[in-house]
Each structure stands twice: as structure tokens, then as C-alpha cells.
C-alpha positions, -999 to 999 in steps of 0.1 A, spaced: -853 -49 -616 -821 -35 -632 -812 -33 -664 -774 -43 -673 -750 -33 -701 -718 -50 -708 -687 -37 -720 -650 -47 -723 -653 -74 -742 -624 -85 -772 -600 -103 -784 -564 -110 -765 -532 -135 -767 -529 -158 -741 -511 -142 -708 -533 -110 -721 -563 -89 -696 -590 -72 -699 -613 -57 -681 -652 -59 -680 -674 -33 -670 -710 -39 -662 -737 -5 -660 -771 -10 -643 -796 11 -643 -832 16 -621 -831 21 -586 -811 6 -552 -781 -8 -573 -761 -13 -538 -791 -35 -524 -780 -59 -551 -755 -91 -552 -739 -92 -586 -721 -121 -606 -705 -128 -636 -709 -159 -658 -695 -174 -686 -711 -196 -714 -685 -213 -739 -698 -227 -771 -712 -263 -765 -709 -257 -728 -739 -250 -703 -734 -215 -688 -713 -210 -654 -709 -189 -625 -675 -171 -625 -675 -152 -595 -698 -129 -572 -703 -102 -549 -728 -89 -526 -740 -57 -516 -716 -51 -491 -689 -54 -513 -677 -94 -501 -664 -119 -525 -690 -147 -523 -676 -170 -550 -647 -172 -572 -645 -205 -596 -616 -226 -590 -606 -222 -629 -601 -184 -622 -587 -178 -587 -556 -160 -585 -566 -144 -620 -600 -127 -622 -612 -102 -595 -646 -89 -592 -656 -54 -575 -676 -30 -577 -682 9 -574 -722 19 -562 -716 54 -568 -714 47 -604 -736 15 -605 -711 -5 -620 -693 -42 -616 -665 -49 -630 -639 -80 -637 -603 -81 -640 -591 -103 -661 -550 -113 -664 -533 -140 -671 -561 -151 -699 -561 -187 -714 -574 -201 -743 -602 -223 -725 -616 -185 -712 -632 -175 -741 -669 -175 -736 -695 -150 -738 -696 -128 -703 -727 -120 -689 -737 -96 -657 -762 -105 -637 -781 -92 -608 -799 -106 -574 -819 -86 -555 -808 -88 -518 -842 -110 -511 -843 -124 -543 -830 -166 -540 -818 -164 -579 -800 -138 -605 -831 -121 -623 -817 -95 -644 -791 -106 -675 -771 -84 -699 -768 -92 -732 -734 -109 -730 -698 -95 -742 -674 -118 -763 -641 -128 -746 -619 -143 -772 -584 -157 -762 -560 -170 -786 -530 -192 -782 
């Protein structure tokens, strides 16, 4: 497994970005799909948007299409997530996770950075 460390996180105005960095460590972090999710308060936690080891956009939520972008850079095992045009309803806690390439689920979590957006 990896390990995964958040960063990026903060508080922005609405129409604000920011940008989320993700650092694995351990061993064959291009053999692994990567995701970011969301959990708001109250709310069950959701899948934002992925991408897999060869660098393909597998999933982008509807609520953030045309406004986040995931990618990634192997050389320095990191995923990140563009942000822009923030709205209130974004704020969540961000969490990277990882899938091993024959893996069916995400296995490996961060511990989460705060997103705050206000109006």
C-alpha cells in the first residue's frame, strides 16, 4: 500500500481556486488509479473525480465538470486537483485515495484537507 498526505487545503470566496496536492509514498506509485473525494458535514462521502495509471480521466462528478481537473505527475508521486470557480456547496473535507491497479476498491486514505468556500 501507499501512504497519502494531503495538502492545499483553505479557506476561499466563492469564484475563488485552489489547488490540492496529494504525496504518496512506498513503492509503484504509477501502477496505481487515484481519486479524490469529498465528505460535507451531514453528507455521506463522494467520489469527485479519478484517474488511472495511465494518466486517463475515469470520472469527473457532474457537480464539478468544467471546474476541477485532476492529474497527476509519477516522477514526483503526486495527484493533484484544480479547483476554480469554487461554490459555497464545495466545502467538504478532501480526501486522496489510492487503488492498486488489481485492486476492485480505493484501499489507501489520507487524512483529509478542509476546503472552506464562503459566499
Amino acid at each position: 500500500q501507499v501512504q497519502l498526505v494531503e495538502s492545499g487545503g483553505g479557506s476561499v470566496p466563492a469564484g475563488g481556486s485552489l489547488r490540492l496536492s496529494c504525496a504518496a509514498s512506498g513503492r509503484a506509485f504509477s501502477s496505481y488509479a487515484m481519486a479524490w473525494f469529498r465528505q460535507a458535514p451531514g453528507k455521506e462521502r463522494e467520489i469527485v473525480t479519478s484517474i488511472d495509471w495511465n494518466n486517463i480521466i475515469t470520472y469527473t462528478a457532474d457537480s464539478v465538470k468544467g471546474r476541477f481537473t485532476i492529474s497527476r505527475d509519477n516522477a514526483k508521486n503526486t495527484v493533484y486537483l484544480q479547483m476554480n470557480s469554487l461554490k459555497p456547496e464545495d466545502t467538504a473535507l478532501y480526501y486522496c485515495a489510492a487503488r492498486f491497479r488489481s485492486d476492485a476498491s480505493f484501499r489507501s486514505w489520507g487524512q483529509g484537507t478542509q476546503v472552506t468556500v464562503s459566499s
